[in-house]
KEMARTI-440151 format. One record per residue (C-alpha): chain; residue in one letter; y, z, x. Coordinates in steps of 0.05 Angstrom, whole numbers, plus 32768, in hexadecimal, padded with zeros to 4 digits. Layout:
// KEMARTI-440151
+----+----+------+------+------+
! ch ! aa !    y !    z !    x !
+----+----+------+------+------+
!  A !  A !    Y !    Z !    X !
...
+----+----+------+------+------+
END
This chain:
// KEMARTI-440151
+----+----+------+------+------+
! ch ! aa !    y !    z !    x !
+----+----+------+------+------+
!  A !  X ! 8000 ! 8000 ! 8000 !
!  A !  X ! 804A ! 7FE8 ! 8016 !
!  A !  X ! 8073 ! 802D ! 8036 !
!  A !  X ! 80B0 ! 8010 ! 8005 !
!  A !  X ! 807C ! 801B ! 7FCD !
!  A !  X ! 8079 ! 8062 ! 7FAD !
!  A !  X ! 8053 ! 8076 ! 7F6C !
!  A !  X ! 8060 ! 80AB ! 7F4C !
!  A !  X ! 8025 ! 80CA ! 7F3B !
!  A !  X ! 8008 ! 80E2 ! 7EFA !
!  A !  X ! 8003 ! 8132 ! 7EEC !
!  A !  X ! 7FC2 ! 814F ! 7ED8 !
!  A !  X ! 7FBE ! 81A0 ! 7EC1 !
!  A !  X ! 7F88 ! 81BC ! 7EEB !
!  A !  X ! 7F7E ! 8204 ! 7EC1 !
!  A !  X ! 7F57 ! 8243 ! 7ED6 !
!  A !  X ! 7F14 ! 8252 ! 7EB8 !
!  A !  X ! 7F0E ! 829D ! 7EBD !
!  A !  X ! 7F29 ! 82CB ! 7E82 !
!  A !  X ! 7F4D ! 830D ! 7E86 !
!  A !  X ! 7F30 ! 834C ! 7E64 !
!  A !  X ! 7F59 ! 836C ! 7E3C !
!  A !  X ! 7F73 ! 83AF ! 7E5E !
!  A !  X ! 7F5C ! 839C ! 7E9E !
!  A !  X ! 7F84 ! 83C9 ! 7ECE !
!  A !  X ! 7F9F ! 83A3 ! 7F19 !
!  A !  X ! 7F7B ! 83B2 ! 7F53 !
!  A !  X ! 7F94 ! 83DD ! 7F88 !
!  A !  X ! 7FB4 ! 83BA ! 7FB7 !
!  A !  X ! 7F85 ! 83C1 ! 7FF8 !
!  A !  X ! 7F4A ! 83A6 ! 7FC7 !
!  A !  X ! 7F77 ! 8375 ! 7FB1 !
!  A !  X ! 7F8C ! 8352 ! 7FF9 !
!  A !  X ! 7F48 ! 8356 ! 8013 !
!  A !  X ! 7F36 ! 8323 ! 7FD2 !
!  A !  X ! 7F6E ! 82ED ! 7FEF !
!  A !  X ! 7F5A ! 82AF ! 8007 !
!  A !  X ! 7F13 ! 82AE ! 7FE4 !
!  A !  X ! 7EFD ! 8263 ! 7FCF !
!  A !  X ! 7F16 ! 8257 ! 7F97 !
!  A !  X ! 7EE6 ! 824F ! 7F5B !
!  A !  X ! 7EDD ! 8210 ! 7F29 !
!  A !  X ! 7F10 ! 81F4 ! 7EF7 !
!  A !  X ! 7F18 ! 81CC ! 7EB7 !
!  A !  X ! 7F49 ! 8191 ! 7EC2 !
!  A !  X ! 7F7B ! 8189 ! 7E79 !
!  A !  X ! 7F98 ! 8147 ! 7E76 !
!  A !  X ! 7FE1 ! 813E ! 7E5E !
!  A !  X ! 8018 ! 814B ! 7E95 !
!  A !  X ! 8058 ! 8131 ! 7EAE !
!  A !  X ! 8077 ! 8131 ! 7EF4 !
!  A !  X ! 8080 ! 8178 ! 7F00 !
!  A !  X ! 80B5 ! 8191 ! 7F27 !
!  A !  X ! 8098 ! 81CD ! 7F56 !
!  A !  X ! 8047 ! 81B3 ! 7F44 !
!  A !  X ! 8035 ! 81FC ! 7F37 !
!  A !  X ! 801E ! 8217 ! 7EEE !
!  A !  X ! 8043 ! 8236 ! 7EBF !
!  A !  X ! 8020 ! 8270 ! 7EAF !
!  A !  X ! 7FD7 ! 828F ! 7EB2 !
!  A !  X ! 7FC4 ! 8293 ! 7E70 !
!  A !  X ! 7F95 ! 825A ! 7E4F !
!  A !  X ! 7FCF ! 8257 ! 7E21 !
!  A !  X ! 8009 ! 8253 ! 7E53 !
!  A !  X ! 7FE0 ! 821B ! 7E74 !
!  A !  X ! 7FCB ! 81F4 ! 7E2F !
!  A !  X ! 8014 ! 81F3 ! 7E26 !
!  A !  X ! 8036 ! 81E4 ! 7E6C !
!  A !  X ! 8078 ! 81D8 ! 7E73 !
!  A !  X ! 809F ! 81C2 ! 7EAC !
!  A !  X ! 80D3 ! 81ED ! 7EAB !
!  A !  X ! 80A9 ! 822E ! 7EB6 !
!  A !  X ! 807F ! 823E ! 7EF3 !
!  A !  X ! 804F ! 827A ! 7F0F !
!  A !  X ! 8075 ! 8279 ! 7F50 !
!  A !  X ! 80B7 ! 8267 ! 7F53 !
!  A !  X ! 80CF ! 827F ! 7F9A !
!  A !  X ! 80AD ! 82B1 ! 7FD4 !
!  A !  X ! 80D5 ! 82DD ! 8000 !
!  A !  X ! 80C8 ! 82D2 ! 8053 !
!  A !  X ! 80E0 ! 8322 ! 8059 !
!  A !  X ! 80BD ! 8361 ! 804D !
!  A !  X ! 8078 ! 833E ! 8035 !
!  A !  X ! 8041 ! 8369 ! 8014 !
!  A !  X ! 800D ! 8356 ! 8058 !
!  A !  X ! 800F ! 8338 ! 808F !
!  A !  X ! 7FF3 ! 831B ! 80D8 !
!  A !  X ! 7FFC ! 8354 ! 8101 !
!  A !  X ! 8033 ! 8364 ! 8124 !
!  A !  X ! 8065 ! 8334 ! 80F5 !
!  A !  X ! 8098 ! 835B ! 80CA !
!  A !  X ! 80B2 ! 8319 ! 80B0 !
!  A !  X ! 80AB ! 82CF ! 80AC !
!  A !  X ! 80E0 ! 8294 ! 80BE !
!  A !  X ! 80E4 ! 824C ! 80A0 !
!  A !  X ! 80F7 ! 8217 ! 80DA !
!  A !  X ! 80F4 ! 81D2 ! 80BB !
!  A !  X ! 80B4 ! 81C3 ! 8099 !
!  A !  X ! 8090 ! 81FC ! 80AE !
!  A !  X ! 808B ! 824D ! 80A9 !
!  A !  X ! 8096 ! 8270 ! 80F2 !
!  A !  X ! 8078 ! 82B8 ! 8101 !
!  A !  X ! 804D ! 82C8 ! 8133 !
!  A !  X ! 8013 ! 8297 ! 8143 !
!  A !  X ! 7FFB ! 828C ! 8108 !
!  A !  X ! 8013 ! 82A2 ! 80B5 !
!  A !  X ! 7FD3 ! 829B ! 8097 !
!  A !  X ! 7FC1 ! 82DE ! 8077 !
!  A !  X ! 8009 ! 82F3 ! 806B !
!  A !  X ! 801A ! 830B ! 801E !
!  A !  X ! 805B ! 82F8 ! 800D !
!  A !  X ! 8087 ! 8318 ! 7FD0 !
!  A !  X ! 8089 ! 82DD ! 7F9B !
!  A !  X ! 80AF ! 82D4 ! 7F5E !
!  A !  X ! 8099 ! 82A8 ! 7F27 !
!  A !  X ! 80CD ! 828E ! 7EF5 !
!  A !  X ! 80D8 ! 82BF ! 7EC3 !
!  A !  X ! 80F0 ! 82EE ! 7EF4 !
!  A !  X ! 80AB ! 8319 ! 7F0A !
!  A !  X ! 808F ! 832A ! 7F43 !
!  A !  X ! 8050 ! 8302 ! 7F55 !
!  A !  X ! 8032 ! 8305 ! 7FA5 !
!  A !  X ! 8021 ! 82C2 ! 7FC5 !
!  A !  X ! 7FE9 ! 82C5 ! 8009 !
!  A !  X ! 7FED ! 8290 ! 8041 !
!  A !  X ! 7FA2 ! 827D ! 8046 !
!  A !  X ! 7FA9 ! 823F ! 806E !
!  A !  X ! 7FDA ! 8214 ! 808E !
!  A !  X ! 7FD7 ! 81C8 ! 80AC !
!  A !  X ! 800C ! 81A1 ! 80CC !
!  A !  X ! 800F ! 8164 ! 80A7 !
!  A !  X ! 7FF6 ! 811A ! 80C3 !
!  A !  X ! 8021 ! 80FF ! 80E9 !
!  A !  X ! 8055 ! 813C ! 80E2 !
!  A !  X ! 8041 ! 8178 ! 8109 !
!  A !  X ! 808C ! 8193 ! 80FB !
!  A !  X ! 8074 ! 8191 ! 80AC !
!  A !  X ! 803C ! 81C3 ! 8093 !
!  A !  X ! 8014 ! 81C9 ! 805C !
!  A !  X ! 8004 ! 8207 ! 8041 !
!  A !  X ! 7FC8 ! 8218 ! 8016 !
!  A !  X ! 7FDE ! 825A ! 7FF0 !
!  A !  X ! 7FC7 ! 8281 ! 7FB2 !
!  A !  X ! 7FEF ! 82AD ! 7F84 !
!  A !  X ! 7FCF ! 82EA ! 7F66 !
!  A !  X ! 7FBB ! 82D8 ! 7F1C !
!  A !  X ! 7FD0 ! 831B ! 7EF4 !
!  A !  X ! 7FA4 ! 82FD ! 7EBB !
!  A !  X ! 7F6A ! 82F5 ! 7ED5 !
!  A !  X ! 7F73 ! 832A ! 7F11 !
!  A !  X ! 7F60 ! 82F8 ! 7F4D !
!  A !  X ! 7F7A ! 82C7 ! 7F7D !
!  A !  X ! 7F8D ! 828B ! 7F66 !
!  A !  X ! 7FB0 ! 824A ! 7F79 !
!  A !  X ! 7FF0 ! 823F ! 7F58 !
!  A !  X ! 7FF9 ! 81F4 ! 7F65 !
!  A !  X ! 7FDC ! 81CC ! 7F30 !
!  A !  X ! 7FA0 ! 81A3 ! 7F40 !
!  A !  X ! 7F8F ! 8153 ! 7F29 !
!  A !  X ! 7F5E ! 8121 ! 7F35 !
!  A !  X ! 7F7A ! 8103 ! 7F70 !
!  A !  X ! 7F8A ! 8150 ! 7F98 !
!  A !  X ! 7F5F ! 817F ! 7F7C !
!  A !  X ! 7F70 ! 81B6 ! 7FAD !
!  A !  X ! 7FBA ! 81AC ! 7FB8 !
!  A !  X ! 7FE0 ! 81D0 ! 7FEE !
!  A !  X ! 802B ! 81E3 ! 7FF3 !
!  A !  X ! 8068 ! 81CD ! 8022 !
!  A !  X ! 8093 ! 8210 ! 8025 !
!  A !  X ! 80DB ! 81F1 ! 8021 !
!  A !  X ! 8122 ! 821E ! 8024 !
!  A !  X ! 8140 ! 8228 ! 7FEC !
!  A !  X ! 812B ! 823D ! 7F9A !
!  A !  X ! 8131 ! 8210 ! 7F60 !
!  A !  X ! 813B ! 821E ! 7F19 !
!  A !  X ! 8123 ! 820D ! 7ED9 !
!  A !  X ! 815B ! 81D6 ! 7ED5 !
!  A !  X ! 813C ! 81B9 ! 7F16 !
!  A !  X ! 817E ! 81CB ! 7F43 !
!  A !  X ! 8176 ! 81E6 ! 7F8A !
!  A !  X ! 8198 ! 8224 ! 7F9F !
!  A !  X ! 819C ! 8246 ! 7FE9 !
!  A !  X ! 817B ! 828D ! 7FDF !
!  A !  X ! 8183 ! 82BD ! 801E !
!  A !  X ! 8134 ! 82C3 ! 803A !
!  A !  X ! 811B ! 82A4 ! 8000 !
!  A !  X ! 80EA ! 8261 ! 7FFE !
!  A !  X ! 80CF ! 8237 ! 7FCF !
!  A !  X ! 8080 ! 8225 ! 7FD7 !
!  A !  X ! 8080 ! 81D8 ! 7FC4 !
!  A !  X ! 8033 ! 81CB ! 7FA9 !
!  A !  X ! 801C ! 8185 ! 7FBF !
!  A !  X ! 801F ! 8162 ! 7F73 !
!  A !  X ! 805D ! 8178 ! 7F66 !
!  A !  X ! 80A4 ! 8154 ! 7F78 !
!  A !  X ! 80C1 ! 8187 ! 7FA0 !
!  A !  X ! 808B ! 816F ! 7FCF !
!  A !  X ! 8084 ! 8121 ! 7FC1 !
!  A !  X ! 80CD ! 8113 ! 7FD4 !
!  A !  X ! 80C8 ! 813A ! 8018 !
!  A !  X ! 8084 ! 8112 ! 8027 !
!  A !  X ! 80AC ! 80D7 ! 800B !
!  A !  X ! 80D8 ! 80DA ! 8049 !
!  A !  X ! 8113 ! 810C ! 8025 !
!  A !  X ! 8104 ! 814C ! 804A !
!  A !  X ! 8144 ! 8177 ! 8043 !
!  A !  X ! 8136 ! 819A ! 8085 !
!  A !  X ! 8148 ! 8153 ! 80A7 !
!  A !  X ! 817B ! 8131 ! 80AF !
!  A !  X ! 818D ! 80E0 ! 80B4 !
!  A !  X ! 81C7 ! 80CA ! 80E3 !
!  A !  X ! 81DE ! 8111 ! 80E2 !
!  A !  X ! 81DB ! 811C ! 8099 !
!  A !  X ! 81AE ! 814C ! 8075 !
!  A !  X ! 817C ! 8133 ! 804C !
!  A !  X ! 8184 ! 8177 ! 8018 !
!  A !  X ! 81A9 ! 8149 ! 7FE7 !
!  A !  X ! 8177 ! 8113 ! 7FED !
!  A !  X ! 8138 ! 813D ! 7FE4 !
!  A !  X ! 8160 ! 815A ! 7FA5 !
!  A !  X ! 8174 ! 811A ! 7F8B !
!  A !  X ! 812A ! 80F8 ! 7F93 !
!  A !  X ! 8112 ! 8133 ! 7F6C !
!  A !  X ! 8139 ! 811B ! 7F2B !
!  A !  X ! 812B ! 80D2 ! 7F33 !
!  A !  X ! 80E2 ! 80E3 ! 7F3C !
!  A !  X ! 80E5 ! 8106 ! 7EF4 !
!  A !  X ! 8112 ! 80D8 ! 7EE1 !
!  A !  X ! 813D ! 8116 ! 7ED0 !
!  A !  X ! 8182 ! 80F3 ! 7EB7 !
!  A !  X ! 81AB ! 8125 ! 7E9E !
!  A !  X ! 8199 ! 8153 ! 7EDA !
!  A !  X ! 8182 ! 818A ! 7EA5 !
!  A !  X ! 8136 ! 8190 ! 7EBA !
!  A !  X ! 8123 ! 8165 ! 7E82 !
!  A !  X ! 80F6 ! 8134 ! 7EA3 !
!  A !  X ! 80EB ! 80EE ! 7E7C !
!  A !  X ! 80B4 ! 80CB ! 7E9B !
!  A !  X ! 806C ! 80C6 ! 7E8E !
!  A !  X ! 8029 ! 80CE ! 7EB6 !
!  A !  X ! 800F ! 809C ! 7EE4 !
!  A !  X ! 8053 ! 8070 ! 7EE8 !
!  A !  X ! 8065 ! 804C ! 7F28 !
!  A !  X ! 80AA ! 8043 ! 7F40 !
!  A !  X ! 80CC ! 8023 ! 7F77 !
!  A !  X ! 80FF ! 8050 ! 7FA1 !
!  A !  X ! 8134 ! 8039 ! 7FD9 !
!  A !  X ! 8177 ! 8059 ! 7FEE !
!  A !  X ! 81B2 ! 804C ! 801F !
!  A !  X ! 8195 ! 8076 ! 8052 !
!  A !  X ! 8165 ! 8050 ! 807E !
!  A !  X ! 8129 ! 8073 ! 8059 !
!  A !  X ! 8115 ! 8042 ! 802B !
!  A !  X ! 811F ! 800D ! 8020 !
!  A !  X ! 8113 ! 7FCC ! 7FE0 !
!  A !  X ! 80D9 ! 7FAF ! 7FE2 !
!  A !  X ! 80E9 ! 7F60 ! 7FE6 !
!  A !  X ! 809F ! 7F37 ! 7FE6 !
!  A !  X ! 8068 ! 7F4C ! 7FAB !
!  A !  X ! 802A ! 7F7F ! 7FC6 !
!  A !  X ! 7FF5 ! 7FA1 ! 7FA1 !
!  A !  X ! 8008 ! 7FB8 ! 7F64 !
!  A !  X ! 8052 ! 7FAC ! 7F6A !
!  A !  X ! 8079 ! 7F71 ! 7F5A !
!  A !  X ! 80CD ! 7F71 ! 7F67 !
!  A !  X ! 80CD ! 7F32 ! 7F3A !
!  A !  X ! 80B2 ! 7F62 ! 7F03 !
!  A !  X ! 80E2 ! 7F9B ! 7F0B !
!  A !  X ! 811E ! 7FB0 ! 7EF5 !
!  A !  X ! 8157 ! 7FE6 ! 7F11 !
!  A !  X ! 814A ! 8026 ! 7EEC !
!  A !  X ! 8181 ! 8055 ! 7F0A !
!  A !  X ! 81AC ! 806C ! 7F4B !
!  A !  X ! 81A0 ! 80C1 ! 7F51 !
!  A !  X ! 81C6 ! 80F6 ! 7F72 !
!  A !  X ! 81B5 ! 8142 ! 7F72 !
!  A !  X ! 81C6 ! 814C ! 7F31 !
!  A !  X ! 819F ! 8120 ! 7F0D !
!  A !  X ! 81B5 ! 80CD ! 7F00 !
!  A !  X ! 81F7 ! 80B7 ! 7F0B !
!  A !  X ! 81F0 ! 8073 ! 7EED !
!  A !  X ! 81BB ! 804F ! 7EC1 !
!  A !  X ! 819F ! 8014 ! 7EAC !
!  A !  X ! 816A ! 8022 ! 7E86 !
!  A !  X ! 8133 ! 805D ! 7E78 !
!  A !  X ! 80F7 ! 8068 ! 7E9B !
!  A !  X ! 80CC ! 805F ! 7E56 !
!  A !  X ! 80FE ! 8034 ! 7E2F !
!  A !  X ! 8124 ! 8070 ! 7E11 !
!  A !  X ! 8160 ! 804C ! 7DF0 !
!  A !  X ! 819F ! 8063 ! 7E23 !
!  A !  X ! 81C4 ! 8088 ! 7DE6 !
!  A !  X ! 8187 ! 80BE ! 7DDE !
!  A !  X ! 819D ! 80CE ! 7E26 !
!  A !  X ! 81E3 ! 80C9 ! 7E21 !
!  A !  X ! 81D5 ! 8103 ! 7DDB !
!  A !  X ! 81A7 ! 812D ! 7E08 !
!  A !  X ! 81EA ! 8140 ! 7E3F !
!  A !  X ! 8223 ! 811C ! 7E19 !
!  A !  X ! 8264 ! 8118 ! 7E3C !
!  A !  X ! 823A ! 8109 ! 7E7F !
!  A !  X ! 8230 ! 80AF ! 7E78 !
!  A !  X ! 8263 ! 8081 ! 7E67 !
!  A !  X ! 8255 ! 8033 ! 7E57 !
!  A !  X ! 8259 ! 800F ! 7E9A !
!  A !  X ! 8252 ! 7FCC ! 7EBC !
!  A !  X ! 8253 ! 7FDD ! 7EFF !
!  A !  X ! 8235 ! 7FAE ! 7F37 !
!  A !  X ! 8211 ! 7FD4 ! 7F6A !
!  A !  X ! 81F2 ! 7F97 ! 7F8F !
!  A !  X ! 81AA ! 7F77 ! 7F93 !
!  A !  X ! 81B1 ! 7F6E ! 7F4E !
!  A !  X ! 81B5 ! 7FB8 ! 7F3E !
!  A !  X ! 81E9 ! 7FCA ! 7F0B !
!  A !  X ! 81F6 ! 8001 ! 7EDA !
!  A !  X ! 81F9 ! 8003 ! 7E8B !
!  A !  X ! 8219 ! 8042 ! 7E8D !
!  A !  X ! 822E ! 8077 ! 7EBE !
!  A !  X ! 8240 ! 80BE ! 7ED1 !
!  A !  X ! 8286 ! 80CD ! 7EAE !
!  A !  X ! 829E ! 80F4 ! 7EF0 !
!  A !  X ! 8286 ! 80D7 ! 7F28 !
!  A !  X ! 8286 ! 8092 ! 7F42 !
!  A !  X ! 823B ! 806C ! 7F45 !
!  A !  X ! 8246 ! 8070 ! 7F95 !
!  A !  X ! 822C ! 80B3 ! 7F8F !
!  A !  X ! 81E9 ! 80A4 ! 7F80 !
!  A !  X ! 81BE ! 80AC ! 7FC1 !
!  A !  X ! 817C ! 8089 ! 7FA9 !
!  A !  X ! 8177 ! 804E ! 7F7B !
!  A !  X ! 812D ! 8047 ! 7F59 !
!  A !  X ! 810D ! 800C ! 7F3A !
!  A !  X ! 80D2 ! 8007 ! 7F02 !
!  A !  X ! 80AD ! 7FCD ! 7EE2 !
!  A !  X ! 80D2 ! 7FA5 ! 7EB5 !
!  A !  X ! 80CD ! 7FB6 ! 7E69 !
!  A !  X ! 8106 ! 7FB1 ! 7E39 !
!  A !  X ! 813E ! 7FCA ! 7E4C !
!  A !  X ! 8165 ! 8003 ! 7E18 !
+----+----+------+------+------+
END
């Protein structure tokens, strides 16, 4: 497959077998640590998910994960100070780039977690592996402790195609809304089928930096074209197993000009140019949504536009305070009508 292609891959709900008896009281916590890191038992797979933004679940419960949403998540954010265990000697841990720094190695460490209605939830390291190609990027493979069914599990959702998926740990906590914020020791554990993660393998890691920019902006604004989140609300509006095309002024990627497998630029048509904050100018939906469904869901943010951006790009409508300059990536998707 073409490096200029990207897909963006379809979501599958992996959720956790074992049940919870009812007053069921938490283990101590020496019992509990010694438990981490166990291999981890067998799952059902439930069909039905978008692009999710950090790829973890949304709750324990059968019925938290029979009706996932996006916007809520088991683990939200993990703090690198004070953690519950760790390798000893190391009081604390340090992110440099794409990888966690303590010691000689951070497997075993507990870290204090917080999932995203505000409690506490502890996250352990159990293995770590510098990624092909990237030794300065790591992949993680954690597990959060499940207060439901009082064992380790892993938070990241699971599909077909990465059963057992890991976690980049990137700086930085995102809300339900999908916006980044810079939290003082705090970092956000980015499981592998998730978007958090996809953009950074995509070549937007917001540790780097291109001709002395930082990529931060880039990484955040690849994460709302990738869930084709317009209004920059959280609301994503694509569907499973849809392919895009993705290219931006920075020397990353770049169009793709001559037809390869399973993608045809004589069949596709420009969707939208993104910046952090979700599009800044559009010209059409993902999914054919007519434009004025968006324009209701954050009205006052699109005007009606013309605007040329070149290559044959140009908008139908676009950000009411901002010019369409601002929009970092530019995506592409397979033709369809046009709303």
């Amino acid at each position: 497959m073409s490096k200029r292609m990207r897909w963006v891959v379809s979501m599958c709900l992996l959720a956790a077998a074992p049940a919870f008896a009812e007053g069921a009281k938490s283990l101590p916590a020496a019992e509990r640590y010694a438990k981490r890191c166990q291999p981890q038992g067998p799952s059902r797979i439930i069909d039905g998910q978008g692009t999710m933004l950090w790829g973890t679940w949304s709750g324990w419960t059968d019925r938290d994960q029979r009706k996932a949403t996006e916007q809520k998540s088991v683990l939200v954010s993990a703090s690198l100070d004070g953690f519950a265990q760790g390798p000893e000697g190391v009081k604390s841990l340090s992110l440099e780039g794409g990888h966690l720094a303590g010691g000689k190695s951070v497997v075993g460490a507990v870290l204090q977690g917080t999932a995203s209605d505000g409690q506490p939830v502890e996250v352990a390291i159990c293995g770590e592996e510098p990624a092909a190609g990237d030794p300065g990027m790591v992949w993680y493979r954690i597990q959060a402790w499940n207060q439901v069914a009082q064992e380790w599990s892993n938070p990241c959702v699971s599909t077909g195609d990465v059963p057992n998926p890991r976690a980049l740990a990137l700086g930085g906590v995102w809300d339900e809304k999908g916006a980044r914020r810079d939290e003082a020791g705090k970092i956000t554990f980015a499981c592998e089928n998730g978007v958090l993660s996809k953009c950074a393998r995509w070549g937007y890691k917001p540790w780097a930096s291109r001709d002395g920019r930082s990529l931060a902006d880039a990484h955040q604004a690849c994460t709302r074209m990738a869930r084709a989140d317009y209004c920059g609300n959280g609301k994503s509006h694509t569907q499973e197993k849809t392919t895009i095309e993705y290219y931006d002024s920075l020397g990353i990627s770049a169009r793709t000009t001559k037809a390869v497998p399973g993608w045809d630029p004589a069949r596709a048509s420009f969707e939208a140019t993104w910046a952090p904050d979700g599009a800044s100018c559009l010209a059409r939906t993902r999914h054919q949504e007519p434009l004025e469904a968006i324009q209701k869901e954050c009205p006052g943010r699109f005007q009606k536009s013309t605007a040329e951006l070149g290559d044959g790009d140009r908008c139908a409508i676009e950000r009411t305070d901002r010019t369409t300059s601002k929009g970092m990536l530019r995506n592409r998707v397979p033709s369809g009508p046009a709303r």
